[in-house]
C-alpha positions in Angstrom: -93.3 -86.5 -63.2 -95.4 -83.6 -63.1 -97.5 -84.1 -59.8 -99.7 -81.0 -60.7 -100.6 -82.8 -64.4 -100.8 -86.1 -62.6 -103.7 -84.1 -60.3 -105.2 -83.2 -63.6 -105.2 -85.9 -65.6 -107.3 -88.1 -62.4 -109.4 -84.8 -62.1 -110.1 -84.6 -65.9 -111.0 -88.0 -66.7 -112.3 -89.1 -63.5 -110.1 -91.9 -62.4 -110.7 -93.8 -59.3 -110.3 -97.2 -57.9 -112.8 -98.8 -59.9 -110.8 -98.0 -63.1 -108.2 -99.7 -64.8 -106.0 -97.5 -66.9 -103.3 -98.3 -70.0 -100.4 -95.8 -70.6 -99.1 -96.5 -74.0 -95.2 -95.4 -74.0 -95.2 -95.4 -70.0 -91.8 -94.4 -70.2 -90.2 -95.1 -66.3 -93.6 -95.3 -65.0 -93.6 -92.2 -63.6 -97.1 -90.6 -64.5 -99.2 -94.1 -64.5 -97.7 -94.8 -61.0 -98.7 -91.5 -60.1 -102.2 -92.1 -60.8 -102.4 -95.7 -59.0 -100.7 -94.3 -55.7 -103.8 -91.6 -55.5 -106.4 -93.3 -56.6 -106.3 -97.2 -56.4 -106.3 -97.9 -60.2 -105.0 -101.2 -61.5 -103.1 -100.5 -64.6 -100.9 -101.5 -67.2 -97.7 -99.4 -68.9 -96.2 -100.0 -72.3 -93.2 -99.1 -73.5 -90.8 -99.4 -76.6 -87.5 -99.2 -74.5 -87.0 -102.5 -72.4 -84.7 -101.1 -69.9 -87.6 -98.5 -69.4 -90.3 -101.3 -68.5 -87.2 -103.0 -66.5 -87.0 -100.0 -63.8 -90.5 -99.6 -64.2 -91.2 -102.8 -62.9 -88.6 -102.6 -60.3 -90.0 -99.0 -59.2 -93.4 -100.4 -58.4 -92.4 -103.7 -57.1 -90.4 -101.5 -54.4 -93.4 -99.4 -53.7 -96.3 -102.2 -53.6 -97.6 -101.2 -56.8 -97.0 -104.0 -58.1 -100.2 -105.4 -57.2 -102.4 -103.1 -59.0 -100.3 -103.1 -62.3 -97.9 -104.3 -64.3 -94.9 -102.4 -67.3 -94.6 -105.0 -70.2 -92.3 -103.9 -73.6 -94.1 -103.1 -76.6 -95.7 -100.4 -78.4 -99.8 -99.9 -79.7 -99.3 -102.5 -82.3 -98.9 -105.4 -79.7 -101.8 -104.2 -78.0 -104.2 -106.3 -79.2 -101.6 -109.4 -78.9 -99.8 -109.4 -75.6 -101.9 -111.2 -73.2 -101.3 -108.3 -70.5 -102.9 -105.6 -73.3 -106.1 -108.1 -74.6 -108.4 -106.8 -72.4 -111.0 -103.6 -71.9 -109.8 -100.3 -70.6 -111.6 -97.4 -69.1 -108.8 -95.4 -69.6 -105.8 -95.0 -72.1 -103.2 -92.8 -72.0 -100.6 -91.5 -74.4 -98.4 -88.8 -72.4 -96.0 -87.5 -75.3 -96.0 -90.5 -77.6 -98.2 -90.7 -79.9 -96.9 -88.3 -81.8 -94.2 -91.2 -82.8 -96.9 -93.3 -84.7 -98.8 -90.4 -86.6 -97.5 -92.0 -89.8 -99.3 -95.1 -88.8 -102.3 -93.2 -87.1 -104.8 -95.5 -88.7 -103.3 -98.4 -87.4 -102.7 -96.9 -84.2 -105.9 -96.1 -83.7 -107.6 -99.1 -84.8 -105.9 -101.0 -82.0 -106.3 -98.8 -79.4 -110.1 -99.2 -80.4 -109.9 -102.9 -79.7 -109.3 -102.6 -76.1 -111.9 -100.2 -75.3 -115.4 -100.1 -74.7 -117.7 -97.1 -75.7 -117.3 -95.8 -72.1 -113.4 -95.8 -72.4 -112.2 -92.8 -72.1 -108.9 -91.3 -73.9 -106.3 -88.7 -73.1 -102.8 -87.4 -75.9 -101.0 -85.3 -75.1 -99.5 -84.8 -78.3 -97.5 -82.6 -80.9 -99.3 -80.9 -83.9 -97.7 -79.3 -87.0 -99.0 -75.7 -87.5 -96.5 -75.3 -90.4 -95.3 -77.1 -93.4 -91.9 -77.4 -92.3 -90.4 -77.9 -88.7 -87.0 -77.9 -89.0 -86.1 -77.9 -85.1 -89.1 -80.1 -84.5 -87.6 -82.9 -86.7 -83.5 -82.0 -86.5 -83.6 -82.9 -82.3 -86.7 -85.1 -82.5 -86.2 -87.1 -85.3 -89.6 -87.3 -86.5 -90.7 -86.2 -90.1 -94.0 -86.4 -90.3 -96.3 -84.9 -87.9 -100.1 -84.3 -88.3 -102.2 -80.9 -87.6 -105.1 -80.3 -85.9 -107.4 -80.8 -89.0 -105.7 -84.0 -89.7 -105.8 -85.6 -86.3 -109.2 -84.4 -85.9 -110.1 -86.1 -89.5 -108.1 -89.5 -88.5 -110.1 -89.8 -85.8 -113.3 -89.1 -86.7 -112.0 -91.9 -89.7 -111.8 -94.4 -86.8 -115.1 -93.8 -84.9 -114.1 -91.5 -81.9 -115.8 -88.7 -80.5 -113.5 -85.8 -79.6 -114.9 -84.2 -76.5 -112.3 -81.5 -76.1 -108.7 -80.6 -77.6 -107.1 -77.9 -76.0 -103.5 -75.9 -77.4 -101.4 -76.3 -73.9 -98.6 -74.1 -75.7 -98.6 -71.2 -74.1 -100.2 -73.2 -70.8 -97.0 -75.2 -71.2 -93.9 -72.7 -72.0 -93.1 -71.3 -69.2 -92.4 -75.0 -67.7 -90.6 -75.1 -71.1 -88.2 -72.1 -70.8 -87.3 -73.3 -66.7 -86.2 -76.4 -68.3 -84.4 -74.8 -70.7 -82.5 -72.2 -69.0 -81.9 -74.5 -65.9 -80.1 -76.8 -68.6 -78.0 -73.7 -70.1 -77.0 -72.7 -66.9 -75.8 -76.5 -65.7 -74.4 -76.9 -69.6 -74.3 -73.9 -72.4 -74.1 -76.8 -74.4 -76.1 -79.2 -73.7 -79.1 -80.8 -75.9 -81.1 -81.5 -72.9 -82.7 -78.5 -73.7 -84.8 -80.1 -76.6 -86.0 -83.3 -75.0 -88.5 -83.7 -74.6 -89.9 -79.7 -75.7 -88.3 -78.5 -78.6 -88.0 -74.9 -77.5 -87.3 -73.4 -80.5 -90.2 -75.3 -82.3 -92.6 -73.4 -80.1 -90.9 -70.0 -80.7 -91.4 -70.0 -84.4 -95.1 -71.3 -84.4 -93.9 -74.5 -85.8 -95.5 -77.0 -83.7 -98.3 -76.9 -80.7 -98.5 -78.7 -77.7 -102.3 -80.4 -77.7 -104.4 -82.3 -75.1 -106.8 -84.6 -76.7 -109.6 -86.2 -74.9 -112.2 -88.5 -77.0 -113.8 -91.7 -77.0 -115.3 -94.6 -79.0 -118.3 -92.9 -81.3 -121.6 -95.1 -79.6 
């Protein structure tokens, strides 16, 4: 993980001990483990991909952090199901994922609603379409259906949140983008690393933006 983003993200949203935090599509735990190690946080990861939460698990477990949080397999429409999900965040956090259920925003939404309070605070870092089409976005990605910044910003007004701030990280975020991707041409001209998880290309033709979304539960 990113440890300048991880400095960030506590910085942004204020995280400290007293906080306990959700990451929805927690991956290998990276980011969420991040945050607990600086600041104390109990917290809870989801993720889609079992063998994800399995290393997860093991990660913290090896580290101690283990007794602050827990990985558990699922995405945001168990969240308001599993037993380890029923329960009142001040935090959520959807690093890179959300994107995956913008077809189902609605739904999304509604149950990340249910397990916060109107002094939760949220954070997406997501992808928006600025075109029609995004060929590159959707070839390597394999998503079809991706929503702008008007229509995010509509969905969730829609749902009750308050956006406080929604900043377009692309050009914040490409220079990262191009060391990833040259380091990955130079290891393997070949390789498709180069499009996971930043569809270069995408961001070359104006075809999709990176976005950081912060908002809340409308009081």
């Amino acid at each position: 993980p990113n440890l300048n983003m991880i400095t960030w993200i506590i910085k942004e949203l204020n995280i400290t001990k007293d906080c306990h935090v959700l990451e929805i599509g927690s991956g290998r735990g990276g980011y969420i483990m991040g945050i607990a190690e600086r600041t104390g946080c109990s917290f809870v990861g989801v993720d889609i991909a079992s063998h994800f939460v399995e290393e997860a698990n093991g990660r913290a477990k090896k580290t101690g952090l283990d007794k602050q949080g827990v990985f558990v397999e699922g995405s945001y429409q168990m969240l308001t199901t599993n037993e380890k999900c029923k329960q009142r965040f001040t935090h959520i956090l959807c690093l890179s994922s959300l994107f995956y259920a913008h077809k189902d925003i609605d739904v999304c939404l509604s149950n990340i609603a249910q397990v916060t309070n109107n002094a939760s605070k949220i954070l997406v870092w997501d992808f928006n379409r600025i075109k029609n089409k995004f060929a590159n976005f959707e070839r390597h990605m394999k998503i079809t259906y991706l929503l702008s910044h008007s229509e995010m910003m509509e969905s969730l007004t829609k749902n009750n949140f308050k956006v406080h701030k929604m900043e377009d990280f692309t050009c914040k975020t490409m220079p990262c983008v191009k060391m990833f991707r040259d380091a990955a041409l130079e290891d393997d001209p070949t390789s498709e690393i180069i499009t996971h998880p930043y569809v270069y290309n995408s961001f070359l033709e104006d075809e999709v933006a990176i976005s950081v979304w912060t908002f809340s539960k409308m009081q």
